[in-house]
FIKEZA-115318 format. One record per residue (C-alpha): residue number from 0; residue in one letter; chain; x, y, z. Coordinates in steps of 0.05 Angstrom, whole numbers, padded with zeros to 5 digits. Each point is the difference from the previous one (the first is absolute). Layout:
# FIKEZA-115318
(NUM; a; A; (X; Y; Z)),
...
//
This chain:
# FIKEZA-115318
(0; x; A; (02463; 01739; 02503)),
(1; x; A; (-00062; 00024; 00026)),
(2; x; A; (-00065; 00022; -00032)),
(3; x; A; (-00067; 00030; 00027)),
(4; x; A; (-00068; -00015; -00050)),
(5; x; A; (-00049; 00058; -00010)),
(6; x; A; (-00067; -00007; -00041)),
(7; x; A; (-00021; 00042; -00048)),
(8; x; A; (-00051; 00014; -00045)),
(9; x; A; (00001; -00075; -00029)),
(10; x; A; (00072; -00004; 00009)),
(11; x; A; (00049; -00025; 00046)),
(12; x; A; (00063; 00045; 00015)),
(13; x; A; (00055; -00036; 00029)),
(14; x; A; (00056; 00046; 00016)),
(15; x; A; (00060; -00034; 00012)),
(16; x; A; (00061; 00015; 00043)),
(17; x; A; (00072; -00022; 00001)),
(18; x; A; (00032; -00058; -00033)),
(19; x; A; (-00027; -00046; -00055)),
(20; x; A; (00057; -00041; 00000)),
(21; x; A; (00025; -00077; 00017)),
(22; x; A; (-00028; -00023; 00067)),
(23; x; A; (-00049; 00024; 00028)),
(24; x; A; (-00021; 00063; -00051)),
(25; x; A; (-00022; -00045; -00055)),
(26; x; A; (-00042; -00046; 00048)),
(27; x; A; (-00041; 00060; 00033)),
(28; x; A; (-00007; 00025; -00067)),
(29; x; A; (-00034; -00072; -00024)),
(30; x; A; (-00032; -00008; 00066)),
(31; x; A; (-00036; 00076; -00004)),
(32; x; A; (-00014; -00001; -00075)),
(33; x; A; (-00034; -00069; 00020)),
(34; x; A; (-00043; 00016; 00060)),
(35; x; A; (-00030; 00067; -00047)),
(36; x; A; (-00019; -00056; -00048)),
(37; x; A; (-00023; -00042; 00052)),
(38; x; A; (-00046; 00058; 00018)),
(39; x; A; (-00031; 00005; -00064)),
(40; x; A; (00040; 00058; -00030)),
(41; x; A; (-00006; 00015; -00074)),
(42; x; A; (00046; 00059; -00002)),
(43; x; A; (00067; 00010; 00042)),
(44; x; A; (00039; 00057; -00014)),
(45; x; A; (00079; -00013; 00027)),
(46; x; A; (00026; 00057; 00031)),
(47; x; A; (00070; -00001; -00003)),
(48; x; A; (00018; 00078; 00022)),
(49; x; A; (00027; -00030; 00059)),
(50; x; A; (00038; -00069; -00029)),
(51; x; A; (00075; 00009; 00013)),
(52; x; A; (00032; -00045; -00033)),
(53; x; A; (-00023; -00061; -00043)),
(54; x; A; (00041; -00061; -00015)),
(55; x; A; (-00007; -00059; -00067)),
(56; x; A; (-00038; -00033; 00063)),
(57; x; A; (-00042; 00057; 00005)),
(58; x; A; (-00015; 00012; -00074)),
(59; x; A; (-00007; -00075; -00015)),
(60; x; A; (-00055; 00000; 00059)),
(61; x; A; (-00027; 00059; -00029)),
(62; x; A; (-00002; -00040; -00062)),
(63; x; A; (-00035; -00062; 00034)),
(64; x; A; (-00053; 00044; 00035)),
(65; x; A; (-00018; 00032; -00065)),
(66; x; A; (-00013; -00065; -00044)),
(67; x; A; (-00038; -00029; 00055)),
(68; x; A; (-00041; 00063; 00011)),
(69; x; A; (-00016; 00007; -00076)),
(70; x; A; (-00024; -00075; -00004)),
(71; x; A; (-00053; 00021; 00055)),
(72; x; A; (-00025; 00060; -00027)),
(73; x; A; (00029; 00051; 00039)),
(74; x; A; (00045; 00056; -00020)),
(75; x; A; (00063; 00015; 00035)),
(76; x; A; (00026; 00067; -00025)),
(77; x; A; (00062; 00035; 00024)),
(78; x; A; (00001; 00076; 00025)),
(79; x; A; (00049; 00057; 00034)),
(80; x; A; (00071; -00040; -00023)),
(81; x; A; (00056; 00038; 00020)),
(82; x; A; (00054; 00007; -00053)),
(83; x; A; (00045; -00048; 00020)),
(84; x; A; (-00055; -00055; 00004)),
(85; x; A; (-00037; 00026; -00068)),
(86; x; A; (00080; -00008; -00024)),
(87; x; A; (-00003; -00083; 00011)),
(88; x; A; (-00071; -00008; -00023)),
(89; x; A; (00039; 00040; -00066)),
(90; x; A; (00061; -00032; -00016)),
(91; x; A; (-00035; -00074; 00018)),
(92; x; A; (-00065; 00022; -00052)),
(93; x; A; (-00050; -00012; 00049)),
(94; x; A; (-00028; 00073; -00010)),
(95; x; A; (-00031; -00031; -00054)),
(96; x; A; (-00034; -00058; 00033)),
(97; x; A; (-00021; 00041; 00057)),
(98; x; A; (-00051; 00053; 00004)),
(99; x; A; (00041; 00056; 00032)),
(100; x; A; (-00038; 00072; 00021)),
(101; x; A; (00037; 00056; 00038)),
(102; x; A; (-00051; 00007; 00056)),
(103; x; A; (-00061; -00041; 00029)),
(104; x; A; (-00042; 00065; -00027)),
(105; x; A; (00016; -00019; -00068)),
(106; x; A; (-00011; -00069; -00008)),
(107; x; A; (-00066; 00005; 00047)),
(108; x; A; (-00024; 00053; -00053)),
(109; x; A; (00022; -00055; -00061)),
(110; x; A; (-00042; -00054; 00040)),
(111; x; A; (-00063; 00046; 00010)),
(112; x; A; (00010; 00013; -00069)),
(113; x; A; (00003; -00074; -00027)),
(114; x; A; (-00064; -00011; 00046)),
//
């Protein structure tokens, strides 16, 4: 898994590539969502047009990262899930938990609006 960080107006996007899955995926997911916080982020939108595949590791550090992000005050909301990703987050209820938008535009315009 990779990811590249891109700030924008208030908000972190964090656009995510490849796996989220047992090994290595879930750590560089904890490890990124972390070092945003670290830098004093109150907004991260996840990206996840480019996430591949995603594992229970993956969802349960997905899981993790959310919690912990909440109890700090910062938002992490999910955007761009491909089918077969918005599928899991489905069929395990999470797209309830989560706040899920179908492109960056969209939930910047439902943060600008909250403001």
């Amino acid at each position: 898994m990779r990811s590249e960080i891109e700030q924008h107006d208030g908000a972190v996007i964090v656009k995510i590539k490849g796996r989220i899955d047992i090994g290595e995926g879930d750590v560089e997911l904890r490890n990124t969502l972390q070092g945003v916080k670290r830098a004093g982020a109150r907004h991260i939108l996840l990206d996840m047009s480019k996430v591949t595949h995603m594992d229970s590791s993956g969802i349960g550090e997905l899981i993790s990262q959310y919690s912990d992000l909440r109890s700090s005050g910062v938002d992490l909301i999910l955007t761009c899930l491909k089918p077969k990703i918005y599928d899991l987050m489905t069929v395990t209820r999470l797209i309830t938990v989560f706040p899920i938008y179908d492109s960056n535009e969209d939930a910047m315009q439902t943060l600008l609006q909250a403001a």
